[in-house]
N, C-alpha and C positions, 0 to 999 in steps of 0.2 A: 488497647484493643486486644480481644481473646477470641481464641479460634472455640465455636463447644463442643465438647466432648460428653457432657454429661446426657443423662437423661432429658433438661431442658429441650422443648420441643416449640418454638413460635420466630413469626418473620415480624416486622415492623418495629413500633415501640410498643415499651412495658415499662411505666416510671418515668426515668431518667434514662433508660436505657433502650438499645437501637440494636435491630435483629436484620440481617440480609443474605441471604444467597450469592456465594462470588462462581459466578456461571464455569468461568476458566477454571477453574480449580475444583467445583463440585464440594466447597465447604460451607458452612454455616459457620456468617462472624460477628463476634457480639463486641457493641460498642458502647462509649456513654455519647449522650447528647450535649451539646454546652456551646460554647465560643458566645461570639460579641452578638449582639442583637446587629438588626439592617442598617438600623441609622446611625451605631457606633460606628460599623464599619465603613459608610457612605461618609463621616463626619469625622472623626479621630485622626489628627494630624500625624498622631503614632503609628498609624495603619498604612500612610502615604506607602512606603514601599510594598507593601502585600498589597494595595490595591494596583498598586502599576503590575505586579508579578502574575495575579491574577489576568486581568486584562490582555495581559501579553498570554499568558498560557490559555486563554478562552482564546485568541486567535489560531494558536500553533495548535488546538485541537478541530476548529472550523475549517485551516486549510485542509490538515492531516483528512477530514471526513470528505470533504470534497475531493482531494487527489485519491483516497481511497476506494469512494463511487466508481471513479473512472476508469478501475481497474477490476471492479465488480466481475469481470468472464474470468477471472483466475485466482477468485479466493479458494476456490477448492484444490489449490496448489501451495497454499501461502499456509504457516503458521498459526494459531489460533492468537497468540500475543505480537503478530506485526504490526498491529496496530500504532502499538508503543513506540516503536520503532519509526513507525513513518511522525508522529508528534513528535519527539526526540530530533528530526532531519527538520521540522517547521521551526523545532526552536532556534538550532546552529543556525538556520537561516537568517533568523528574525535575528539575533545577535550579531548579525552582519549589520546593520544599518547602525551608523553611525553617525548620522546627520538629525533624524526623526528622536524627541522628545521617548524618555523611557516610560514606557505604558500606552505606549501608541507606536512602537517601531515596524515598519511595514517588513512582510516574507515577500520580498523580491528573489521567488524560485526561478525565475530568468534569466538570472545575475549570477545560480551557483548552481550549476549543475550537477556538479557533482558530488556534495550533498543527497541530492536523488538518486544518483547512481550507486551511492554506497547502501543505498535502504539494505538489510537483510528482511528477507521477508519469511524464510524456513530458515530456523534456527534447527530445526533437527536434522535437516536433510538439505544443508547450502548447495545452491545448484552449482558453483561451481567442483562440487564433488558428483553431480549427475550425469555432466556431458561434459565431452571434449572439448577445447577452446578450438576450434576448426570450423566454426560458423562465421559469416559476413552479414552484416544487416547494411542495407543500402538506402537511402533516402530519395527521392526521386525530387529532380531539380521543378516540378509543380507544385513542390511543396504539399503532399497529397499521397504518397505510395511508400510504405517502407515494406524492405522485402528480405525477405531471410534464405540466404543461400550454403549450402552443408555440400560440395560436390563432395560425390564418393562416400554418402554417409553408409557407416557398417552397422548396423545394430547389434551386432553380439560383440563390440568391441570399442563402441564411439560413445556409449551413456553406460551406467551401471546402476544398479539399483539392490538395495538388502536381500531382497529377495529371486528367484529365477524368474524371471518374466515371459510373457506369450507373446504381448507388442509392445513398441512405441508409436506415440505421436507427439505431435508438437502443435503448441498454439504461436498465436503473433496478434499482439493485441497494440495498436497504436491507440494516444489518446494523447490529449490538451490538457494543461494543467494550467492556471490563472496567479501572477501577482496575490494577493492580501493587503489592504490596506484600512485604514481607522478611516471610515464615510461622519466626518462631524455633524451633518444633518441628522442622518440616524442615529448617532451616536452608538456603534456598532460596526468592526470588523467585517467586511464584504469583499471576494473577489474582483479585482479590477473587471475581468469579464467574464459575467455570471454563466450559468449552463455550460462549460464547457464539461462536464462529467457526462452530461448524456450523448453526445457526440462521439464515441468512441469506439471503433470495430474490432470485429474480432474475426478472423480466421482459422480452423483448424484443420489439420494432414489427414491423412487416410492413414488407417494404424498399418505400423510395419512389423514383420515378425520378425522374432528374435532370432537372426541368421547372420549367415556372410558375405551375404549379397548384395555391394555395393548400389548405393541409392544417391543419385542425384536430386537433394531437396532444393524446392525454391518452393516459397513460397508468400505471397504478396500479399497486403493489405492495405484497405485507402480510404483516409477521408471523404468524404461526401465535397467539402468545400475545402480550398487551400490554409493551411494552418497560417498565424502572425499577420493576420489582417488588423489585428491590434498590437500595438505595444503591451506589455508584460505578459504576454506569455511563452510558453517553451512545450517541444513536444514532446512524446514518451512513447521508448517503443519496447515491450517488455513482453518476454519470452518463458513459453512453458512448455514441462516435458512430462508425460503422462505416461506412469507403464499400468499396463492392462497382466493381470499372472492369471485369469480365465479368461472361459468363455459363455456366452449364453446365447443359446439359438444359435451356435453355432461364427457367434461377431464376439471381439475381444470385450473384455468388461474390465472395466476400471472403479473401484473403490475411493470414495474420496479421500485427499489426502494422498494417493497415491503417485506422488510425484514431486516438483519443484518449482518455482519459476524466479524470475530475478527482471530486474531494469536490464536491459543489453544496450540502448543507446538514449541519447537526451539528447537536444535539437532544440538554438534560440535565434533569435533574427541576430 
């Protein structure tokens, strides 16, 4: 595969060869076309392991999308390539099951938490370089309310940011994440319990300016219905910090990207 540089100028195919746009990168890459036809690959005894690796990496990208959705209020804090990162955390996972047939082993995200907690999701700007470890996130025994507590937060001293900033705030997004497992009727990888991406809340702070004036944050966020009314799944309560360096109309403005966020807690029956 070849990056072009030249005068050549088209997307798709030409020939043998294969033209595309890689979005993240903003390059044109030029490929050839080839490998096994469908029914090589579907039938070739030799291919048995690339078919189980596939399979298995067609799941750890189905979770990845769905734990991804869920988290939809704070891509504009995340990395452009977190993506990878959270497939990467469905694989470790999925390489946990040691009992399930290889090419069929289930992401029992319930099971490993911490896996999900280690996501990095801003590789430019890791939150733990943003704020202070001096926050409490708390769970509420309904199974239903997590809450973010900062007593005495100092903004010109408790978060940092590249630049001089005007405000902060913060988000608190709690959500459900589902099991993965190989549904043999459909023949196809499906959440043990589907729709849990759309269920997910979000709350944001009132911006704070960049001062010395001790702030007592709390701030709450809650489910509609109580979380692990099923087996396989776990909750996620994942936090973001937003700096505003203007103003417009006179209310802080924030640029996207301008900020970080990370997982701060996971939660399983």
């Amino acid at each position: 595969m070849a990056t072009i540089k030249g005068p050549l100028d088209f997307t798709g195919s030409f020939g043998n060869m294969r033209c595309y746009d890689d979005p993240s990168t903003g390059k044109r890459i030029l490929g050839k076309k080839g490998g096994f036809t469908k029914k090589q690959f579907e039938t070739l005894d030799s291919l048995q392991p690339t078919r189980e690796n596939v399979n298995e990496f067609i799941a750890s990208s189905i979770w990845a999308s769905v734990f991804y959705a869920g988290l939809s209020d704070l891509k504009h804090l995340m990395h452009s390539h977190c993506y990878n990162n959270v497939t990467s955390a469905g694989k470790h996972i999925l390489r946990q099951d040691v009992t399930s047939l290889k090419g069929f082993r289930k992401i029992e995200a319930s099971k490993d938490l911490q896996a999900i907690a280690q996501i990095d999701f801003n590789k430019s700007y890791p939150f733990r370089n943003i704020i202070r470890d001096n926050y409490v996130i708390n769970f509420s025994s309904d199974k239903k309310t997590a809450t973010l507590s900062i007593p005495g937060f100092v903004p010109a001293t408790d978060v940092w940011w590249f630049a001089k900033f005007l405000a902060v705030r913060f988000y608190l997004v709690i959500a459900q994440t589902s099991d993965m497992a190989w549904n043999p009727l459909n023949k196809k990888y499906e959440p043990v319990v589907p729709d849990l991406e759309v269920l997910s809340c979000k709350v944001v702070s009132e911006w704070m300016y960049n001062n010395s004036i001790p702030v007592d944050v709390s701030l709450p966020v809650s489910l509609d219905d109580p979380a692990f009314t099923i087996p396989g799944t776990a909750v996620v309560v994942a936090m973001g910090v937003e700096f505003a360096l203007s103003a417009i109309n006179g209310q802080p403005y924030a640029l996207p990207h301008s900020g970080s966020m990370a997982i701060v807690k996971c939660y399983a029956e």
